[in-house]
C-alpha positions as CSV (number, residue, x, y, z in Angstrom):
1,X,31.4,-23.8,0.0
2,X,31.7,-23.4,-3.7
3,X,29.9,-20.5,-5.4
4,X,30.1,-19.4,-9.2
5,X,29.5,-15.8,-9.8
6,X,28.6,-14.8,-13.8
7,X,29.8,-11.4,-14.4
8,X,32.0,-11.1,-11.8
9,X,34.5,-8.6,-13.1
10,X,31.7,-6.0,-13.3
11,X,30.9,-3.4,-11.3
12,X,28.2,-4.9,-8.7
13,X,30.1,-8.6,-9.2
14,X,33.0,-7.7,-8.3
15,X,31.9,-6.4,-5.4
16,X,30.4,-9.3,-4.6
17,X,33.7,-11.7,-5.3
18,X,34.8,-9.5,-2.2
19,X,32.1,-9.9,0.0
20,X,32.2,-14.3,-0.7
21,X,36.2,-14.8,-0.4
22,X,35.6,-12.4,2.7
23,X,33.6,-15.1,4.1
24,X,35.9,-18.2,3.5
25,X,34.1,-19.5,-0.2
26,X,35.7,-21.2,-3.0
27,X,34.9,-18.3,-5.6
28,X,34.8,-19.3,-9.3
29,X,34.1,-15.9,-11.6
30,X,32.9,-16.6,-15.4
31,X,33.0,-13.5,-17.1
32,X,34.2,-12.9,-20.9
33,X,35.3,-9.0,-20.2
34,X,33.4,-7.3,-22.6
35,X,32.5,-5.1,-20.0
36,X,34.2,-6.2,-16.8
37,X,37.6,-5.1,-15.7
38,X,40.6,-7.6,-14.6
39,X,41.4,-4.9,-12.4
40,X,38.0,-5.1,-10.2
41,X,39.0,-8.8,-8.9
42,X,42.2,-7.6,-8.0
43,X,41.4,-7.6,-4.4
44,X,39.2,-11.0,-5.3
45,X,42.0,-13.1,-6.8
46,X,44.3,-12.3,-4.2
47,X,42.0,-13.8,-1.7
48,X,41.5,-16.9,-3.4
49,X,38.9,-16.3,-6.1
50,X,39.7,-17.7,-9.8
51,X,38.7,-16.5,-13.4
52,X,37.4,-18.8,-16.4
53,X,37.2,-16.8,-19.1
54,X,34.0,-17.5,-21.3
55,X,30.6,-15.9,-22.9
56,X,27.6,-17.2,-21.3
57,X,26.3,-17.9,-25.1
58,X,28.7,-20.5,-25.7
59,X,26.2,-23.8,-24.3
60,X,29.1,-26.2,-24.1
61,X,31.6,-23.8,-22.5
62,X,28.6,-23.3,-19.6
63,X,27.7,-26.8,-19.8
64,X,31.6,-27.9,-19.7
65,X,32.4,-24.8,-17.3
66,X,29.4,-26.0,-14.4
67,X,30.4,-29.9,-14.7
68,X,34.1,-29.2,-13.9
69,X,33.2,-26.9,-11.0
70,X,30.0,-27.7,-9.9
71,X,29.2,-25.3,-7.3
72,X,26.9,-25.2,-4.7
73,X,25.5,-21.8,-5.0
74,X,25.3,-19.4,-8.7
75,X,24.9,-15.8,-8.7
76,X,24.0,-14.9,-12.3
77,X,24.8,-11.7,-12.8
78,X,26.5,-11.7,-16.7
79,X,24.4,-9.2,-18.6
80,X,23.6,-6.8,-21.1
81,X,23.0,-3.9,-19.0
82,X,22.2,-0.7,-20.8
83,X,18.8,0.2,-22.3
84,X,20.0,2.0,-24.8
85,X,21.5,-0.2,-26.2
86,X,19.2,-3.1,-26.2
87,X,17.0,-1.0,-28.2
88,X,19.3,-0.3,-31.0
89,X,20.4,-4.5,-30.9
90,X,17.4,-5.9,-29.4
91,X,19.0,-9.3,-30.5
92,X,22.2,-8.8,-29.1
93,X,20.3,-8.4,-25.7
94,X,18.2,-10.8,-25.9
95,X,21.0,-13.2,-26.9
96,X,22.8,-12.2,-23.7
97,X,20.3,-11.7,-21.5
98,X,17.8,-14.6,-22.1
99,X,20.0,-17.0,-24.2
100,X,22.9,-16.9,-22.2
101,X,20.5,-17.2,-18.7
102,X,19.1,-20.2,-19.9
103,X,21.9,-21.7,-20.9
104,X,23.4,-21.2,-17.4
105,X,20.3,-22.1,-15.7
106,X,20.0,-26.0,-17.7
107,X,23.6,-26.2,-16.4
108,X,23.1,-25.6,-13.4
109,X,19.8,-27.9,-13.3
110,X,21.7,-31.0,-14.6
111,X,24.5,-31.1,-11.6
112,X,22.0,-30.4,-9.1
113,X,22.6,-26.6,-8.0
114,X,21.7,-25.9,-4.4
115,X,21.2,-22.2,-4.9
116,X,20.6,-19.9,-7.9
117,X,21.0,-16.2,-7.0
118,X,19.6,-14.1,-10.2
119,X,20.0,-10.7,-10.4
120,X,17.0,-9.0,-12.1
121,X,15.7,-5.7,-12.4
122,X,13.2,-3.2,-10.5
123,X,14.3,-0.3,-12.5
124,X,13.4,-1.2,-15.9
125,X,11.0,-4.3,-15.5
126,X,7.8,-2.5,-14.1
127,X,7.6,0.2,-16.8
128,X,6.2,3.8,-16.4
129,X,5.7,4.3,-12.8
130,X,2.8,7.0,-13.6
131,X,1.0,4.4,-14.1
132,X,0.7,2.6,-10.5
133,X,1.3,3.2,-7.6
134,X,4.8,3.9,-6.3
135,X,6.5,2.2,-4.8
136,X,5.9,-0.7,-7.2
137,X,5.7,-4.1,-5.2
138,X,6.3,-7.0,-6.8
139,X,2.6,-8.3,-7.4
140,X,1.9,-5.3,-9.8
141,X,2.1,-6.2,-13.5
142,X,4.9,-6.0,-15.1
143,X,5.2,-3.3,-18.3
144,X,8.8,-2.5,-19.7
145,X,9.8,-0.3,-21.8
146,X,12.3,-1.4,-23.4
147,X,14.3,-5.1,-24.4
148,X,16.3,-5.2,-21.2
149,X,13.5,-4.8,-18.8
150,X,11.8,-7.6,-20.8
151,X,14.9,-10.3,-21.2
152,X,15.3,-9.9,-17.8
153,X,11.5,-10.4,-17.0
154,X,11.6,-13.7,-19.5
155,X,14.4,-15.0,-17.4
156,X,12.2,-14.7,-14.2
157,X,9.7,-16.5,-15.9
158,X,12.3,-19.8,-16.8
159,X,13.5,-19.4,-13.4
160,X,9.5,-20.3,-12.1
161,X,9.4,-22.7,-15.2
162,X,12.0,-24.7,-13.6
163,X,10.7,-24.5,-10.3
164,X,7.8,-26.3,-11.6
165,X,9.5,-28.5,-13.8
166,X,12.6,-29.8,-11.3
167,X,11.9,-27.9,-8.4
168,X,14.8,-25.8,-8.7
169,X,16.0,-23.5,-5.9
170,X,16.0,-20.0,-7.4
171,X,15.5,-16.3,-6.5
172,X,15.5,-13.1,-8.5
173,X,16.3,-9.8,-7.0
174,X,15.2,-6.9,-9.0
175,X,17.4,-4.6,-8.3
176,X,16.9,-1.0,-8.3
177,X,19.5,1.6,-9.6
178,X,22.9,0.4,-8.0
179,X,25.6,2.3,-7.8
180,X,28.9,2.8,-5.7
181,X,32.3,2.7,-6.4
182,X,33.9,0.6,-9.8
183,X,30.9,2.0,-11.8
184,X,31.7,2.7,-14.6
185,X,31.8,6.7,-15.2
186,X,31.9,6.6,-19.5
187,X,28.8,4.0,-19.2
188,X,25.5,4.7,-20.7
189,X,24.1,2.5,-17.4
190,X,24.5,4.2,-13.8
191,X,23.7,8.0,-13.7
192,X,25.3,8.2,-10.0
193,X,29.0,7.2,-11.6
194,X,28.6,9.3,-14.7
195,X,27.6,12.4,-12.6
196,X,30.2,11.7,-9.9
197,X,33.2,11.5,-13.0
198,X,31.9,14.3,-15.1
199,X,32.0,16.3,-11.8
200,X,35.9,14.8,-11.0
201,X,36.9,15.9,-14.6
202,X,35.3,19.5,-14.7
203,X,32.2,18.7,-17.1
204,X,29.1,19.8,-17.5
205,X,25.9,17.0,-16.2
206,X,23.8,16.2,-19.3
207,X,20.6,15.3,-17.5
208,X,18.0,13.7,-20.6
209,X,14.9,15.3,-19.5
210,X,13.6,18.3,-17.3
211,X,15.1,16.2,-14.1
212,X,12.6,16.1,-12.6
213,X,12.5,12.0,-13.2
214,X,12.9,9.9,-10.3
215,X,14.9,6.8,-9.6
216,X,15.2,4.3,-6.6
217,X,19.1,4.0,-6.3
218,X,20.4,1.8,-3.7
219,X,24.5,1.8,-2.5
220,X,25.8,-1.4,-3.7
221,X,27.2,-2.2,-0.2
222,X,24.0,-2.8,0.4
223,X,23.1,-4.8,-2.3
224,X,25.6,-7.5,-1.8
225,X,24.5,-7.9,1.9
226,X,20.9,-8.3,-0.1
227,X,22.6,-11.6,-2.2
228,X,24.5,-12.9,0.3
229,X,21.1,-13.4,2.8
230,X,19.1,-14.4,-0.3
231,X,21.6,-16.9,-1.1
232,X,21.2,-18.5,2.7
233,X,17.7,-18.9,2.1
234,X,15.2,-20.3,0.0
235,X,12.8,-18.1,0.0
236,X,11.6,-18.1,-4.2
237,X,10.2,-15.5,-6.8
238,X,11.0,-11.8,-7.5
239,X,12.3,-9.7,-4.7
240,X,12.6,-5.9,-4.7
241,X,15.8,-4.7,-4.1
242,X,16.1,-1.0,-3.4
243,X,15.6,1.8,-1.4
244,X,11.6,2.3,-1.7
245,X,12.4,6.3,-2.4
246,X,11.8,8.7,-5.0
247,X,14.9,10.8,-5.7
248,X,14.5,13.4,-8.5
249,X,17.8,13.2,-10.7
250,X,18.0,17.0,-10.8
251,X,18.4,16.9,-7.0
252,X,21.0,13.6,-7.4
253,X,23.3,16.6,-9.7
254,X,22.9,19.2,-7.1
255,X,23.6,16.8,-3.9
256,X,26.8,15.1,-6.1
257,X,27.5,19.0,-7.0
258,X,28.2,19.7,-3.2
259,X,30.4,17.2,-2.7
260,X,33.0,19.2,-5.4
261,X,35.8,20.6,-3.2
262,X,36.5,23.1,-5.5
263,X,33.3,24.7,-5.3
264,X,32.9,24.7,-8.8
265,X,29.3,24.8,-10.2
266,X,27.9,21.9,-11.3
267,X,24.3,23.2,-12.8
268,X,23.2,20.8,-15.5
269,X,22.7,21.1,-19.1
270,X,19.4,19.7,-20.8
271,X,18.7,17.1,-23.3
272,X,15.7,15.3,-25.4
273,X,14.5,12.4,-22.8
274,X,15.7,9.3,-24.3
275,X,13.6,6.5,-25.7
276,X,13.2,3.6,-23.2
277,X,13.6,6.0,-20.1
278,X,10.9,6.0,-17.5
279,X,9.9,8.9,-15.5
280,X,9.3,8.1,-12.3
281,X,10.7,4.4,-10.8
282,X,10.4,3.6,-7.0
283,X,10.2,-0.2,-5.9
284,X,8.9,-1.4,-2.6
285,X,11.0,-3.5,-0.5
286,X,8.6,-4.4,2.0
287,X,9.1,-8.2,1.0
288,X,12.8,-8.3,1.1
289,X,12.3,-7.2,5.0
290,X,9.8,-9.6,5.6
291,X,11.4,-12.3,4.1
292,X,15.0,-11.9,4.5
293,X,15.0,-9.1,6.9
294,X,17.0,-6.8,4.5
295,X,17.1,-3.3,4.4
296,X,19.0,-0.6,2.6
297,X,20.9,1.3,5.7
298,X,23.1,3.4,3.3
299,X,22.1,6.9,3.2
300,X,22.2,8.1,-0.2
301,X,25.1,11.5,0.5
302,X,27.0,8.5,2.5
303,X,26.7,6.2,-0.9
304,X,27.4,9.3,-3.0
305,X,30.7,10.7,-1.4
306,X,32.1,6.9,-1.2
307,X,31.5,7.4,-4.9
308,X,32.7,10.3,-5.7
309,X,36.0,9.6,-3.5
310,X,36.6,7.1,-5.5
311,X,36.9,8.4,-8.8
């Protein structure tokens, strides 16, 4: 089988590139490295996988890009990923995130796609979680605070556009707070990396807030077995992704802190809460084990020392 994954030189795509050579596909990556690192498909390209270079905003390279391939499966994952950021350039984002999907997603509607895996987000697109009740579920309406958590909930809502339109086989996984090894520690995106290198390099945690803000963060071995049985399936709409759990990001710096083996401290330093940042996020994944019988089975110290270990 042929499957085309966007963003496949990033950290959770890459990963992924792995896990569909592993299994025998013909693995096509688009990904323009802005962001994404030749050396994550190392282990990809060696088992078969190939790279066309491209942005996801170019229409005819996507349109040119899915006629020459024309796989049977997508797994979008090409994004702008950092809130921060799509706060400061809301265009930029929105350019990326909804542009670019859309792009991809007429493409892949004119060759007749079997399969369109979307990754989506749990941790930004529900908003405050003081406001309902944790963990979120996917029926509970939607309230981001900030561009990213929107673009990504506009592409959910062409993806059910075009299920109505050209009955087009699509899912979107709304992932919680991945993280694992290739994340990248300098990123504004993925607390768990940026903990785990300042911690390798003898820094001192900035936590933005009091810490006592919660996140759902899910290992992204876990994640990938998440894609791979939505991809099997064709089960439709948003699907939670993630661990269902509160975990307080001042206990995430002490637990990461224990793993030091040179028994350094690793008490945090405090910072103004940043704009866009919720302060509590858990999302329910009752529906992802109903429906595709998925569960995270990672323990978070488990995810946290494979981390750390490889930094």
């Amino acid at each position: 089988m042929k499957t085309l994954v966007t963003g496949g030189a990033g950290f959770i795509g890459s990963h992924l590139v792995d896990a569909l050579t592993g299994r025998g596909d013909e693995v096509v990556v688009v990904d323009d490295l802005s962001s994404g690192k030749l050396e994550n498909l190392e282990s990809g390209m060696a088992a078969g996988a190939r790279l066309v270079e491209g942005d996801i905003r170019d229409t005819a390279f996507i349109e040119s890009t899915l006629e020459a391939e024309r796989p049977s499966t997508v797994f979008h994952l090409a994004a702008q990923s950092e809130v921060r950021r799509s706060i400061e350039q809301p265009t930029l984002d929105a350019t990326v995130n909804v542009v670019g999907s859309v792009n991809l997603i007429e493409a892949s509607q004119k060759i007749g796609l079997d399969r369109f895996v979307f990754a989506s987000t749990g941790g930004a697109v529900y908003g405050e979680g003081e406001r309902i009740d944790l963990p979120a579920a996917e029926s509970i309406d939607v309230e981001p605070m900030c561009q990213y958590g929107l673009s990504k909930f506009v592409v959910e809502k062409y993806l059910e556009l075009y299920r109505r339109l050209y009955m087009f086989n699509s899912v979107a996984l709304r992932l919680g707070n991945v993280y694992g090894p290739r994340q990248n520690p300098k990123g504004e995106a993925g607390a768990v990396a940026i903990f785990a290198g300042q911690l390798k390099s003898g820094e001192t945690p900035t936590v933005f807030g009091d810490g006592t803000q919660t996140r759902d963060f899910v290992y992204v071995g876990d994640v990938i077995d998440a894609m791979l049985t939505a991809s099997r399936t064709d089960v439709e709409g948003a699907i939670n992704v993630g661990s269902g759990v509160e975990a307080p990001l001042l206990e995430l710096v002490r637990t990461i802190g224990s793993l030091s083996d040179n028994g350094n401290s690793f008490e945090p330093q405090f910072d103004t809460p940043r704009k866009g940042d919720v302060q509590r996020n858990a999302i329910d994944p009752s529906r992802a084990a109903a429906d595709l019988g998925w569960s995270a089975t990672t323990s978070l110290e488990t995810g946290l020392r494979a981390t750390v270990d490889s930094i």
